[in-house]
N, C-alpha and C positions, 0 to 999 in steps of 0.2 A: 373427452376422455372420461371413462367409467370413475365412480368414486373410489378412490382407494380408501380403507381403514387405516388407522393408526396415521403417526408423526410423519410429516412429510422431510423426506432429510433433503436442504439444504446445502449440498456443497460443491458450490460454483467459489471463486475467489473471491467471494464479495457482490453484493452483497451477503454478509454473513449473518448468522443467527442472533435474534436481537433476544437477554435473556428478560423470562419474567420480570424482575423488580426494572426496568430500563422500559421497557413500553410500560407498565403498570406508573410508571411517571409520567410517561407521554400523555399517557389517557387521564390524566390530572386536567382538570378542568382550565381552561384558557384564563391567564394573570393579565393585566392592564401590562403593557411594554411600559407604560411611562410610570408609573405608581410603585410605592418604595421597596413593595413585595419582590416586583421584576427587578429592580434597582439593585436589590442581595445578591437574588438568583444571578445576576449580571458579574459582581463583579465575583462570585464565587469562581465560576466556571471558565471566566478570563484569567483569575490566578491557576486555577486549577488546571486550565490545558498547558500552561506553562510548565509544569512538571511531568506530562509525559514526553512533550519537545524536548525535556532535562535545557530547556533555555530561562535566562532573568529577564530577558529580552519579551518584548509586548507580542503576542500571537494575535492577529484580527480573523475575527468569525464571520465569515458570509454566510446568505441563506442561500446556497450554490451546490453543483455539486462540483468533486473533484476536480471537472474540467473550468467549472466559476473558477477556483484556485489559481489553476495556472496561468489565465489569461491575470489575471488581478498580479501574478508575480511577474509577469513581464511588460505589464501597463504601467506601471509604478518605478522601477528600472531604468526604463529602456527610451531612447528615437527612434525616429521612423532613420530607417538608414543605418541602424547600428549593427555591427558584426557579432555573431553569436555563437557557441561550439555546443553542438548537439550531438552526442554518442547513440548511435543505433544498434539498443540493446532486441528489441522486440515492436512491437504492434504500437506499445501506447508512445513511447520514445518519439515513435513516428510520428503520430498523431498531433503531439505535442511539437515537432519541427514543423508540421502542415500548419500548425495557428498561428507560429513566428512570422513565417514567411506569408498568413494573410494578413497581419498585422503590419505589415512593412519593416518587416527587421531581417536581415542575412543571416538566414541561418545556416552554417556550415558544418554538414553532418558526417559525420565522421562512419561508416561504414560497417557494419558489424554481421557474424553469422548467426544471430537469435538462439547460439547457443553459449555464449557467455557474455561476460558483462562490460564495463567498462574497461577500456586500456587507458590508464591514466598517463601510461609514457607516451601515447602517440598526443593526448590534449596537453601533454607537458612542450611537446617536440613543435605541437603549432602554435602554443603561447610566446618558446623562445624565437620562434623565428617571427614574430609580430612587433616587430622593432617601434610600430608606429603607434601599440597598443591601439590599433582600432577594435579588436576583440573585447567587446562592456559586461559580457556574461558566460559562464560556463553551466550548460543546463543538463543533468544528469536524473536520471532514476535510479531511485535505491533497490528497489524490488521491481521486477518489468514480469508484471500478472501475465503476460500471455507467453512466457516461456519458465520460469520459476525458475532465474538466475537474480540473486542479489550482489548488489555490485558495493567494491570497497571504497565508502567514501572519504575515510581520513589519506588515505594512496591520492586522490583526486586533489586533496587541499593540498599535500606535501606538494604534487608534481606546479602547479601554480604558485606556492611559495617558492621553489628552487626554483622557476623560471621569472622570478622576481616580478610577478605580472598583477597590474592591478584590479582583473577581472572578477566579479561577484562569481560566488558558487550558490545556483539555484539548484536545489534539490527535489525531486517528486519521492514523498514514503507514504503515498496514499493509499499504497496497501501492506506498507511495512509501518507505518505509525501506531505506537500499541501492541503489535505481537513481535517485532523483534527489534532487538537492541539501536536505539537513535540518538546520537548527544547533538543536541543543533547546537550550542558553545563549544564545546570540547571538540569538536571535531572543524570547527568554523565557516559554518556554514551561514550564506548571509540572507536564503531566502528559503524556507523549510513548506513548502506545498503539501497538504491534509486533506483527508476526508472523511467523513463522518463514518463509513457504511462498510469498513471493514475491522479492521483490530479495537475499533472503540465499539464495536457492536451496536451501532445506532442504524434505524433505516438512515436510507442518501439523504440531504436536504441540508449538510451541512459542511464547509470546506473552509480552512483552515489559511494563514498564512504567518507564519513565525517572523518575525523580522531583526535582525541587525541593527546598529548603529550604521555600518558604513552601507545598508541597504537603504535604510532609511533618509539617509542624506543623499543618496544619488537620486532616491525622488523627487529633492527639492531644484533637479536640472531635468530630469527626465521628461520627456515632451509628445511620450504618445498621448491622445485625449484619454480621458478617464473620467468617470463620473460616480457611476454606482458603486467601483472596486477602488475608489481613493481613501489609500491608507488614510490620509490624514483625517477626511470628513469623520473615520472609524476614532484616531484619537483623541480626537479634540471629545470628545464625549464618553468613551471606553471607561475614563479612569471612575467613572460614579458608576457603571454597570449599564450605559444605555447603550442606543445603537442609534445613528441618523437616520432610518428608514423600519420601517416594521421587520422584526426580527422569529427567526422561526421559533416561536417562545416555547412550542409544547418541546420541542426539539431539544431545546438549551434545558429542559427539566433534566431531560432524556440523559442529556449528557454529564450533570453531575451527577447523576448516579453511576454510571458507568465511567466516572473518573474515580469514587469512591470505590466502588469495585475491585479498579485495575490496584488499587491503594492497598485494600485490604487483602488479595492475595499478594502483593507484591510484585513489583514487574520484574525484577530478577526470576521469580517464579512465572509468571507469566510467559515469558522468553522461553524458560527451559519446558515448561508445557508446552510449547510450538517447536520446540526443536525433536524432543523428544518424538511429537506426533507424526513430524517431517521424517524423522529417521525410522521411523516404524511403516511409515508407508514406503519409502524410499527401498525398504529389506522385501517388502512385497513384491515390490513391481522388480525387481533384480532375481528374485526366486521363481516369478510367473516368468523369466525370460526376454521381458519387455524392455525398451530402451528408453531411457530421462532424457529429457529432452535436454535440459542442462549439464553439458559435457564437463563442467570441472567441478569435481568435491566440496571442493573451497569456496566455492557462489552458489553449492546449492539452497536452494528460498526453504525457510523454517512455516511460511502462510500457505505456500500450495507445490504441488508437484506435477509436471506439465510428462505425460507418457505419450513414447510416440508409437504405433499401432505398426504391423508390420505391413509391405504393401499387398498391394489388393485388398486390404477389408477398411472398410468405413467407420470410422468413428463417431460420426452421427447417427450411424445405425445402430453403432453399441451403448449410444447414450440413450435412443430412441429408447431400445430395450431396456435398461437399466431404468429408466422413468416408467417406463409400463407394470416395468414387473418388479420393481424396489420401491418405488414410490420415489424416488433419490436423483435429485439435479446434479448434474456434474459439469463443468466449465468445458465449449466448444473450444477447437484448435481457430487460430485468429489470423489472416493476412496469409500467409503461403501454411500455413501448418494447420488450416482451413479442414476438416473431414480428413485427417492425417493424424492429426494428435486430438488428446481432449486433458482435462486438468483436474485433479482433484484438491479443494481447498480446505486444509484443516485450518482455521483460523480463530480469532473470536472466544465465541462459549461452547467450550466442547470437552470431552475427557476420555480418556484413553477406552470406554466401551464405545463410544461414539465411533472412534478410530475406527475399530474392528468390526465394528457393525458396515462401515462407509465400505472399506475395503472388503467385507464378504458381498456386497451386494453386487461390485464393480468384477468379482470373481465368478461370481454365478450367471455376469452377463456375458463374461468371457467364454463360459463352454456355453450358454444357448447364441450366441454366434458363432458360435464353431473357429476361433478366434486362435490360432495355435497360443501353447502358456504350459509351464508346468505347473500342477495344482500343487494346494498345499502353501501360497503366498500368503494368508492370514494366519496363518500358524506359524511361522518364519514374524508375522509383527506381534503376533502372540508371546511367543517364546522373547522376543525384545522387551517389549513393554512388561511382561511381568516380571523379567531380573533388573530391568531396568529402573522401577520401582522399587525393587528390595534392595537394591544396593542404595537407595536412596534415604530408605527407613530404615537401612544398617547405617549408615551415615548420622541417620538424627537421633538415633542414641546413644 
């Protein structure tokens, strides 16, 4: 591909844009893991990811990505042989039951049309009739990146209290941790799965696992083999800021600053910038005539927006174009929504000309495909984001 000029724009669902002061830490010269310097850095950023989890509860850091996470929440858990409830929201949901069941666990997936999110009545309705509690975990995604439906996790916790069942609720916010609202306490959640390379704006190399009291105790029966993803090996040495095995150090620089960040705009603000950018693109792609691939209001995802193309024209084609002539990545359609759909990620660091800049570029690739659409869909996010602001700044005075 010929050089393009200017900023390459970035917007797949992750990974997302890593801002100047967050790499300019990375690039920080390499610290000894075991010397007192990394010892701070250690336990800084151990308290520190505890507060975007909004958990008191110990989060352990691998040098993994997202998919490290998940296998480390269900190694720690779970036997070979244990029955499991897996909701099939999208692409990764799936992925995620494909590991269970190499791992020797039953996973019992619950059926969905990748256009909305969880049914918490239907995992209520097979907890209550599991008389024999063989069911050990409930494994949900909050956000499912390959359709931008986010699904309501305290609904999940209630339907399992009312069916009085003592099963774990494992959560994936690997691409909702950091841009939209997550209480792992308040909502009780007993295994909070992370990663580094979307709403904390870090490259990948780093996955996350929040843990519970009652999570943590079913490890001390849980009998899959575990080695490198053993919570315990992580606590026994956590609380002085070390890690039992070489740790991604430039990484963990990476990520206190990008925890000060999310601090110092404030993640209530943080949220309502990711919503606000979600419903700005959202007014586009509704005005261009195009269809959201997430059919309900109420789960539409604040990190990316998943459009579905009408048939006969190709979405690889339009993305193809849209990288030739915008310089601009935009997220493929995933598993049947494969060259059907494609997704745009507002996530991360970004601000409302970034918006409009992503979305003129994705409109100009729509008429050099000859792509049917009514024009005029950034002006429709135009028109939103700028009273949407002013009512904001009439607000704070």
């Amino acid at each position: 591909m010929s050089y393009h000029p200017g900023r390459h724009f970035l917007q797949i669902p992750g990974p997302s844009n890593t801002p100047l002061p967050v790499l300019a830490a990375i690039a920080k010269p390499t610290i000894d893991h075991r010397g007192p310097e990394f010892g701070k850095l250690g336990r800084e950023v151990l308290a520190g990811i505890r507060t975007i989890f909004k958990t008191e509860k110990p989060v352990v850091i691998y040098p993994a990505s997202g998919t490290g996470a998940w296998e480390a929440a269900l190694l720690n858990t779970l036997s070979p042989g244990d029955r499991v409830i897996m909701f099939e929201t999208g692409w990764f949901s799936t992925l995620w039951s494909r590991m269970a069941s190499k791992l020797g666990i039953e996973a019992e997936v619950i059926p969905g049309d990748w256009r909305h999110g969880v049914d918490a009545g239907a995992i209520g309705a097979l907890l209550a009739e599991d008389k024999e509690k063989r069911i050990k975990a409930v494994c949900v995604v909050h956000n499912e990146t390959s359709t931008g439906v986010a699904s309501g996790i305290p609904a999940v916790r209630r339907a399992i209290d009312a069916a009085g069942h003592p099963a774990l609720l494992i959560v994936d916010t690997i691409s909702s941790l950091g841009s939209i609202d997550y209480r792992h306490d308040e909502w009780g959640v007993d295994v909070t799965v992370g990663g580094s390379q979307k709403g904390l704006m870090l490259p990948p190399g780093l996955s996350f696992n929040a843990v519970s009291d009652k999570a943590r105790a079913a490890a001390k029966t849980a009998k899959l083999p575990r080695s490198f993803f053993d919570w315990e090996e992580m606590f026994a040495i956590n609380d002085k800021g070390f890690f039992p095995y070489t740790p991604s150090t430039n990484l963990l620089q990476g990520l206190k600053v990008a925890i000060d960040m999310l601090h110092e705009e404030g993640l209530d603000n943080v949220f309502a910038r990711h919503d606000r950018a979600a419903e700005a693109t959202r007014r586009c792609v509704r005005h261009w005539g195009l269809e959201i691939q997430c059919a309900d209001p109420a789960e539409y995802s604040s990190v990316l927006t998943a459009i579905r193309l009408p048939e006969g024209h190709s979405a690889d084609a339009l993305r193809a174009e849209i990288l030739e002539r915008s310089n601009m990545s935009l997220g493929n359609g995933l598993g049947p929504l494969a060259d059907k759909a494609f997704r745009i990620g507002h996530l991360g660091d970004f601000h409302d000309l970034m918006v409009t800049g992503v979305l003129t570029g994705v409109e100009m690739g729509l008429r050099a495909r000859g792509i049917p659409h009514r024009a005029g869909g950034v002006a429709a996010a135009m028109d939103y984001l700028g009273g949407n602001r002013g009512a904001m700044a009439a607000a704070a005075e």
